[in-house]
ChimeraX commands (.cxc) that place a marker at each C-alpha (Angstrom):
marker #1 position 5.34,-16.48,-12.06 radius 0.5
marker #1 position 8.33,-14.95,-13.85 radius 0.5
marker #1 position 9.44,-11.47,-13.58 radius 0.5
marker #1 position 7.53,-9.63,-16.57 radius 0.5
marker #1 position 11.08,-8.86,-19.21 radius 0.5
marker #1 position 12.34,-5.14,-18.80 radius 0.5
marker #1 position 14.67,-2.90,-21.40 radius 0.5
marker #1 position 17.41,-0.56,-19.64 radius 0.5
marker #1 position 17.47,2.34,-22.00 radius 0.5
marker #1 position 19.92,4.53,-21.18 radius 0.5
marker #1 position 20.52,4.18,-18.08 radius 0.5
marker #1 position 16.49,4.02,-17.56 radius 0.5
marker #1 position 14.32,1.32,-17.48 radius 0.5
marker #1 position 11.41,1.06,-19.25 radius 0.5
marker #1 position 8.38,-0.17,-18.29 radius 0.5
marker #1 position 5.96,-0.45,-21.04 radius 0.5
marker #1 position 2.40,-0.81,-21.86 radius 0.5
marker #1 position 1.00,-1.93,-25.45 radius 0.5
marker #1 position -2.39,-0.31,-26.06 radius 0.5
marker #1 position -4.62,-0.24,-29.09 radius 0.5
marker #1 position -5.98,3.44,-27.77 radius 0.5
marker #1 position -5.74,5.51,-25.18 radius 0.5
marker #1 position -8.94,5.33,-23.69 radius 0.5
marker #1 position -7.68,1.21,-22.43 radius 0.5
marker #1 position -5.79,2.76,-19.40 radius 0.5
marker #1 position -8.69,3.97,-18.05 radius 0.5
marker #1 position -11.98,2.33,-16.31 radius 0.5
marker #1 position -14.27,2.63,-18.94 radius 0.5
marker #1 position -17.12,2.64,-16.25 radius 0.5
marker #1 position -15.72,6.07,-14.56 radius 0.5
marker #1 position -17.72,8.97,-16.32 radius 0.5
marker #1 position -15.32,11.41,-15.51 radius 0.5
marker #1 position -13.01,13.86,-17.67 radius 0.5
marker #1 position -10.35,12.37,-19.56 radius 0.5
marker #1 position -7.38,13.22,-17.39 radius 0.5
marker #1 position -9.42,12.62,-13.93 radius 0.5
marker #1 position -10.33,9.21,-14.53 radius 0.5
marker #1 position -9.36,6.12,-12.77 radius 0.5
marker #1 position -6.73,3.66,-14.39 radius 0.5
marker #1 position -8.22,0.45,-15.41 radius 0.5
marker #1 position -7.66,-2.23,-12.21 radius 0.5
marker #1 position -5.55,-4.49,-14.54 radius 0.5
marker #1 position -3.25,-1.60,-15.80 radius 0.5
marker #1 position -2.99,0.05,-12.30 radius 0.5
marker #1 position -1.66,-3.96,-10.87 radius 0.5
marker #1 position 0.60,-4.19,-13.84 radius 0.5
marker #1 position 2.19,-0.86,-13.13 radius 0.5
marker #1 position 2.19,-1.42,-9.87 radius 0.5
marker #1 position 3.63,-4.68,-9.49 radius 0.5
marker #1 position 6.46,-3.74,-11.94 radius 0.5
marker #1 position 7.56,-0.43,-9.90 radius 0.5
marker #1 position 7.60,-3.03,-7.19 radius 0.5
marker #1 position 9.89,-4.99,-9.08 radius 0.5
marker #1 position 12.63,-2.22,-8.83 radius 0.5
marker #1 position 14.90,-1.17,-5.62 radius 0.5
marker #1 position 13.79,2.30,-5.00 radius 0.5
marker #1 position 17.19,3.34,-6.19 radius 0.5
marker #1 position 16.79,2.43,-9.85 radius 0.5
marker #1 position 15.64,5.19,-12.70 radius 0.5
marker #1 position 12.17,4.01,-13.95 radius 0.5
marker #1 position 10.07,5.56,-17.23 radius 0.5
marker #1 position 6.61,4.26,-17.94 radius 0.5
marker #1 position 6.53,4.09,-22.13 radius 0.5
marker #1 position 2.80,3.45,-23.36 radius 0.5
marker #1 position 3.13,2.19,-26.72 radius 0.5
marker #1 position 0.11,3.16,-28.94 radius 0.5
marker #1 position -0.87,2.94,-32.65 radius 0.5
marker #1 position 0.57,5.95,-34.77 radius 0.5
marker #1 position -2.46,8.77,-34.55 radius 0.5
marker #1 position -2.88,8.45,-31.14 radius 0.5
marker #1 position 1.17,9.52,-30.37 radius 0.5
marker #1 position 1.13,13.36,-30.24 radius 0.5
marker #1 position 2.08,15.89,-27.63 radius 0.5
marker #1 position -1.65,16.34,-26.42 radius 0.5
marker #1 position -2.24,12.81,-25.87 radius 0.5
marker #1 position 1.22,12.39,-24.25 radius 0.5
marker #1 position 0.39,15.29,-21.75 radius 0.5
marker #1 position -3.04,14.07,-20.72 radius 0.5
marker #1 position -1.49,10.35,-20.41 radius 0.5
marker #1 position 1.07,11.86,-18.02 radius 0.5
marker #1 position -1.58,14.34,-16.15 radius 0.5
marker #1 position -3.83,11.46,-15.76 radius 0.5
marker #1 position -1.66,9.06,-14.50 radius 0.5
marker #1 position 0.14,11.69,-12.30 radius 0.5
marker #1 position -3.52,12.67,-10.80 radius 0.5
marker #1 position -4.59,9.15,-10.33 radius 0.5
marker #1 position -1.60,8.03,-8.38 radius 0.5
marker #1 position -1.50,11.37,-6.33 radius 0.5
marker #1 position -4.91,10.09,-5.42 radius 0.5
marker #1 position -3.48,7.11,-4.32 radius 0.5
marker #1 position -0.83,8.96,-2.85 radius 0.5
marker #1 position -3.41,10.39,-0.32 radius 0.5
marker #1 position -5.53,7.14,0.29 radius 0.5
marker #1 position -2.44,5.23,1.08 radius 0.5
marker #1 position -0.86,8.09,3.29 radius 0.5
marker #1 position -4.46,7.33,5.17 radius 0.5
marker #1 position -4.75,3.98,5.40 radius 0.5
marker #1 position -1.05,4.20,7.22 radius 0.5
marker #1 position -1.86,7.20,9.45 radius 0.5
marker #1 position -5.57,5.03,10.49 radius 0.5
marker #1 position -3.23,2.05,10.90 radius 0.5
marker #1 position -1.13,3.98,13.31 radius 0.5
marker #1 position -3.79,5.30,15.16 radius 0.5
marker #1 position -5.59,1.95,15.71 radius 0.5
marker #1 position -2.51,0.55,17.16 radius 0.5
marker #1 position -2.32,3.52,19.22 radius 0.5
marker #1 position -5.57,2.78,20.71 radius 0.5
marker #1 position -5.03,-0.88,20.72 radius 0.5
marker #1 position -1.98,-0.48,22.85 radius 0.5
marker #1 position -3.43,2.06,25.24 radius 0.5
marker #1 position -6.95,-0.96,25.72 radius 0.5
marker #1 position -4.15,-4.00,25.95 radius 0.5
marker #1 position -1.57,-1.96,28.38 radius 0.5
marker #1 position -5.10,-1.19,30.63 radius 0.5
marker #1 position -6.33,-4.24,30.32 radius 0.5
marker #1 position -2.90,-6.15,31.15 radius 0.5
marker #1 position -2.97,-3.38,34.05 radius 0.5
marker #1 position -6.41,-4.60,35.33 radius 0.5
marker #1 position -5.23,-8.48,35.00 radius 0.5
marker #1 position -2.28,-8.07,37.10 radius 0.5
marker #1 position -4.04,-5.91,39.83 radius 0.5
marker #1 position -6.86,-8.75,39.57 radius 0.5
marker #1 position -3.76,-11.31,39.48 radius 0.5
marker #1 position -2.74,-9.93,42.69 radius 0.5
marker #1 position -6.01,-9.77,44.18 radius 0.5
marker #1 position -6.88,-13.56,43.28 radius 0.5
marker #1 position -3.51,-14.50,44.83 radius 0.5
marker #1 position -3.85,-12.74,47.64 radius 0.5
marker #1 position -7.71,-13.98,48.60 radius 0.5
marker #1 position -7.61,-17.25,46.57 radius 0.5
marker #1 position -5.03,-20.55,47.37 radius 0.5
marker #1 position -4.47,-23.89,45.94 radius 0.5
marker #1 position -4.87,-25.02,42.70 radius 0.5
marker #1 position -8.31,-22.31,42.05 radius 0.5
marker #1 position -5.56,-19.64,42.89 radius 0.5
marker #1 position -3.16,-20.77,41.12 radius 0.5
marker #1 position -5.63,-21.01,37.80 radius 0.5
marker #1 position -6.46,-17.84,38.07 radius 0.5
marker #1 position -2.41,-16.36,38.82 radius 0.5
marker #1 position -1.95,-17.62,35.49 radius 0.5
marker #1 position -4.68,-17.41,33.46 radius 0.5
marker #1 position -4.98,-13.66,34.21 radius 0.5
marker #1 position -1.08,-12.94,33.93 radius 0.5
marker #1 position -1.35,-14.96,30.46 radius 0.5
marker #1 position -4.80,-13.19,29.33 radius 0.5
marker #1 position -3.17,-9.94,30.21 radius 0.5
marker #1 position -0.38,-9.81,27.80 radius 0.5
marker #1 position -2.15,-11.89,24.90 radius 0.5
marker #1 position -4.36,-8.56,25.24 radius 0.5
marker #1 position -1.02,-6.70,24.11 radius 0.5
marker #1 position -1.07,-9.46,20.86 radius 0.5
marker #1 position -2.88,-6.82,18.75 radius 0.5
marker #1 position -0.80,-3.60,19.09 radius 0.5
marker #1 position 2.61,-5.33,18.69 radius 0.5
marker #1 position 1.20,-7.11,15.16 radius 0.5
marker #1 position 0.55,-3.74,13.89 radius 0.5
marker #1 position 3.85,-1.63,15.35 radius 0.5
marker #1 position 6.15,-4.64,14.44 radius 0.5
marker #1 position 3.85,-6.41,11.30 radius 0.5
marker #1 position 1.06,-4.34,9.52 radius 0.5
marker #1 position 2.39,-0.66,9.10 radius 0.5
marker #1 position 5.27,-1.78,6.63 radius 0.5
marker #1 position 2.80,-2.86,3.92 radius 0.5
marker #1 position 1.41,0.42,3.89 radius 0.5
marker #1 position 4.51,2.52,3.81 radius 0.5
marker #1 position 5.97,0.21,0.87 radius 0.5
marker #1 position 2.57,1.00,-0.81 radius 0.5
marker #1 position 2.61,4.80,0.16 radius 0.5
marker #1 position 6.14,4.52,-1.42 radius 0.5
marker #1 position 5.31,2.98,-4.30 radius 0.5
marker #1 position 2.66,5.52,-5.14 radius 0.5
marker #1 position 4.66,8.31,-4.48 radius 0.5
marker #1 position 7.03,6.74,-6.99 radius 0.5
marker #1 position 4.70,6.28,-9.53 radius 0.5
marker #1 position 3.14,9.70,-9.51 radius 0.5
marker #1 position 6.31,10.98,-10.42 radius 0.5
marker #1 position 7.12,8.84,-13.11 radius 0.5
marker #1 position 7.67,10.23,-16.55 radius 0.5
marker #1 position 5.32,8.82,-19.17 radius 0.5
marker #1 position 6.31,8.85,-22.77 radius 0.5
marker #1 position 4.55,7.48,-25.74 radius 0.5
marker #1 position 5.70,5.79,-28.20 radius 0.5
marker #1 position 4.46,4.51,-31.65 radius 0.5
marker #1 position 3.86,0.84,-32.53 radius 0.5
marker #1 position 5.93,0.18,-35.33 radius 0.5
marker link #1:1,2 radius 0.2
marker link #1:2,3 radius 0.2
marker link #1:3,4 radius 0.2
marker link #1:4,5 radius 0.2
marker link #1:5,6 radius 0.2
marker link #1:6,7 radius 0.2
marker link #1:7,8 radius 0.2
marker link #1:8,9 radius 0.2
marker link #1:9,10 radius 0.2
marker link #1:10,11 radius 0.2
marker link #1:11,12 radius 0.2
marker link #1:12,13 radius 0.2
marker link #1:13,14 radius 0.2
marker link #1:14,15 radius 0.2
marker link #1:15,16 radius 0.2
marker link #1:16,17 radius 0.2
marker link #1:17,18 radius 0.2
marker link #1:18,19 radius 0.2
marker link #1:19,20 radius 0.2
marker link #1:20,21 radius 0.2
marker link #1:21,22 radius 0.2
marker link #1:22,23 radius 0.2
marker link #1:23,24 radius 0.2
marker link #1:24,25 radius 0.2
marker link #1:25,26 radius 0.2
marker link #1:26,27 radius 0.2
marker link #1:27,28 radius 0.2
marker link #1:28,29 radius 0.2
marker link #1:29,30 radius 0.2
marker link #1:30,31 radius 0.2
marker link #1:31,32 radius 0.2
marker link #1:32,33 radius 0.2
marker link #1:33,34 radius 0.2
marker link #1:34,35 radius 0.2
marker link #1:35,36 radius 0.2
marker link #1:36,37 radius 0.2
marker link #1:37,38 radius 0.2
marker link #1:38,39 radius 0.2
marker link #1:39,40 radius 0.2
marker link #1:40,41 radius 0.2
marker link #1:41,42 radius 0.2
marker link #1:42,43 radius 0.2
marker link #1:43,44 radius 0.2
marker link #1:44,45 radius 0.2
marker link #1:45,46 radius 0.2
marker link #1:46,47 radius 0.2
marker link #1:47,48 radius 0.2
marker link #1:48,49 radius 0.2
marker link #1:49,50 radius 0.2
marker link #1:50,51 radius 0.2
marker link #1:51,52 radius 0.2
marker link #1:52,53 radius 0.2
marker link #1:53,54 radius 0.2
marker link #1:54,55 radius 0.2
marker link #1:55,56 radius 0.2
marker link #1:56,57 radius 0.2
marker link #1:57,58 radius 0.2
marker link #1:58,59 radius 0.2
marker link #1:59,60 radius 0.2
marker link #1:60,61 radius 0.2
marker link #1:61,62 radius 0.2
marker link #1:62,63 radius 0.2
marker link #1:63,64 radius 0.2
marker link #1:64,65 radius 0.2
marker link #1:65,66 radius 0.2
marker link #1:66,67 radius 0.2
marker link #1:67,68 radius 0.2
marker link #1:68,69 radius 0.2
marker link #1:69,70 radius 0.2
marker link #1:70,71 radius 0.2
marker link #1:71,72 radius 0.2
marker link #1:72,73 radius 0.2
marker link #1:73,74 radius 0.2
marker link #1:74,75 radius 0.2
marker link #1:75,76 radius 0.2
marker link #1:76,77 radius 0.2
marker link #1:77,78 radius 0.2
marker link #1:78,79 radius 0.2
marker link #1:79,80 radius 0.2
marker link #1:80,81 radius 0.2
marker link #1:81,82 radius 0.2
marker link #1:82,83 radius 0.2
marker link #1:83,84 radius 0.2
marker link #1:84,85 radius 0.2
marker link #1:85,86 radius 0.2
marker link #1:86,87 radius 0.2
marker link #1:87,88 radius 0.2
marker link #1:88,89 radius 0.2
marker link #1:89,90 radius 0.2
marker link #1:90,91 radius 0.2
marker link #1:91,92 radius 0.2
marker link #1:92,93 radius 0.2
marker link #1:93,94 radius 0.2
marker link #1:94,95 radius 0.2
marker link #1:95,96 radius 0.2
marker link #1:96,97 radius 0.2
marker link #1:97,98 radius 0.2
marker link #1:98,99 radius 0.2
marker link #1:99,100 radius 0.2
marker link #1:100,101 radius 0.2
marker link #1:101,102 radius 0.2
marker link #1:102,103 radius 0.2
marker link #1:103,104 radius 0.2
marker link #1:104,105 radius 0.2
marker link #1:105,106 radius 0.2
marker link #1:106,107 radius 0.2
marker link #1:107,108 radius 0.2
marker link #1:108,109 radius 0.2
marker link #1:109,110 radius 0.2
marker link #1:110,111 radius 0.2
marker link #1:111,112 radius 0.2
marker link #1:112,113 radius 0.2
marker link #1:113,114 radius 0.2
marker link #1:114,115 radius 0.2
marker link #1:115,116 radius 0.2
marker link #1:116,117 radius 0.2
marker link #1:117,118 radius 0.2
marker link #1:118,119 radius 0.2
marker link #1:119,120 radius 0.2
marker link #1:120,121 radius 0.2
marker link #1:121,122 radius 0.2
marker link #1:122,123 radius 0.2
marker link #1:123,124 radius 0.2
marker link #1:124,125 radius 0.2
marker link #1:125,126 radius 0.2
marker link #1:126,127 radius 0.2
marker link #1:127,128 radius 0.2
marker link #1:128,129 radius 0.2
marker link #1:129,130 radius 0.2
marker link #1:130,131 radius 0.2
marker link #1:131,132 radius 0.2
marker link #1:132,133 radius 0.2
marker link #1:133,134 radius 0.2
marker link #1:134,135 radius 0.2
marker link #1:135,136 radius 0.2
marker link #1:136,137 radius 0.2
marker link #1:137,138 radius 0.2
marker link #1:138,139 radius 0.2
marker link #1:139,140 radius 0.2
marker link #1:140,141 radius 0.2
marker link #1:141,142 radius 0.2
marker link #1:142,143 radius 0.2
marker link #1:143,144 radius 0.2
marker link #1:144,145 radius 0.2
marker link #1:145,146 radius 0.2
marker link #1:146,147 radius 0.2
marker link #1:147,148 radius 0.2
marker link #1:148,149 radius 0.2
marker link #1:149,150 radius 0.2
marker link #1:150,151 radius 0.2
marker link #1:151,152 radius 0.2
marker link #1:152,153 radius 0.2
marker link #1:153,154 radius 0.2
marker link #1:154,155 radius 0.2
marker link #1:155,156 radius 0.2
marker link #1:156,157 radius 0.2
marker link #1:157,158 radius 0.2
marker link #1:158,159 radius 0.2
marker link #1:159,160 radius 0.2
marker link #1:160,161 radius 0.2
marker link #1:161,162 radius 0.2
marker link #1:162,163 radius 0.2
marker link #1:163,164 radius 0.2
marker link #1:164,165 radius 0.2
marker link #1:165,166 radius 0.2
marker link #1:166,167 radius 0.2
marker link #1:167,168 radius 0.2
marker link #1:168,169 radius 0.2
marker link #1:169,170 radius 0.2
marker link #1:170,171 radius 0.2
marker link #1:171,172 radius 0.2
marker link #1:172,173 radius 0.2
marker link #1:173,174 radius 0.2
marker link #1:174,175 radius 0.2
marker link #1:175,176 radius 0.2
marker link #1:176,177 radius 0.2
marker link #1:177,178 radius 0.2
marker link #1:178,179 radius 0.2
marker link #1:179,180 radius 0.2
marker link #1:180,181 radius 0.2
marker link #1:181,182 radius 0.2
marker link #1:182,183 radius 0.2
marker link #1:183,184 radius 0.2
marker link #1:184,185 radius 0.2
view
């Protein structure tokens, strides 16, 4: 898939969103107000994905192009407070998901470092009480059963957080993005 085309406007870039109204940025299923609603799933992924696209370090404005009566200060405002309130949503969800993520492998290593705890002590034991080849079975079965139990907690602390951050990131970006409209021509 090629990498959607992007304008550099002074010194900006612009990421930009054609629309034949307003209301096609929302979820037209959400009953709330105007500028509380949630962004339509397909409009969320494209803004989303293009942020992504950017090193953190680059200047980004989100331009909604929109048919002539729609562009006016009011409709620019609740754009922006709606998109700003949506993503500071998001903000919060993802700033959860990575604090639960965290915490699980919190708890995950404090269960394997027990468990590979109990396998050595039993490791021990079953050498101790246990020879030939039964002993020797159960020396390594428990010794490698005890740190596979430590496979959980080192996916998450080396793998699973940074997903979230970059995502907590990206949300943070996007809630501060300016939003400008701009009239199809």
């Amino acid at each position: 898939m090629s990498k959607p085309p992007y304008r550099k406007q002074n010194d900006c870039w612009l990421i930009e969103l054609r629309l034949n109204q307003p209301r096609q940025l929302f979820n037209t299923i959400d009953p709330s107000p105007f500028h509380e609603k949630d962004l339509d799933e397909a409009a969320e992924r494209y803004i989303v994905e293009a942020v992504e696209d950017f090193h953190r370090d680059e200047k980004l404005r989100l331009v909604i192009h929109l048919p002539a009566q729609f562009v006016d200060a009011d409709t620019q405002q609740q754009l922006q407070d709606a998109i700003h309130n949506y993503f500071s949503w998001r903000v919060h969800e993802s700033r959860r998901q990575l604090i639960h993520c965290l915490r699980d492998g919190r708890l995950a290593a404090l269960l394997g470092l027990s468990f590979l705890v109990f396998c050595l002590l039993a490791r021990t034991a079953a050498t101790h009480y246990l020879e030939g080849f039964l002993g020797h079975v159960l020396d390594e079965g428990l010794l490698i059963i005890g740190w596979v139990a430590l496979w959980r907690p080192i996916e998450i602390f080396l793998y699973n957080w940074w997903p979230l951050r970059r995502q907590l990131l990206t949300h943070r970006r996007i809630e501060k993005l300016n939003v400008e409209l701009q009239a199809i021509a």
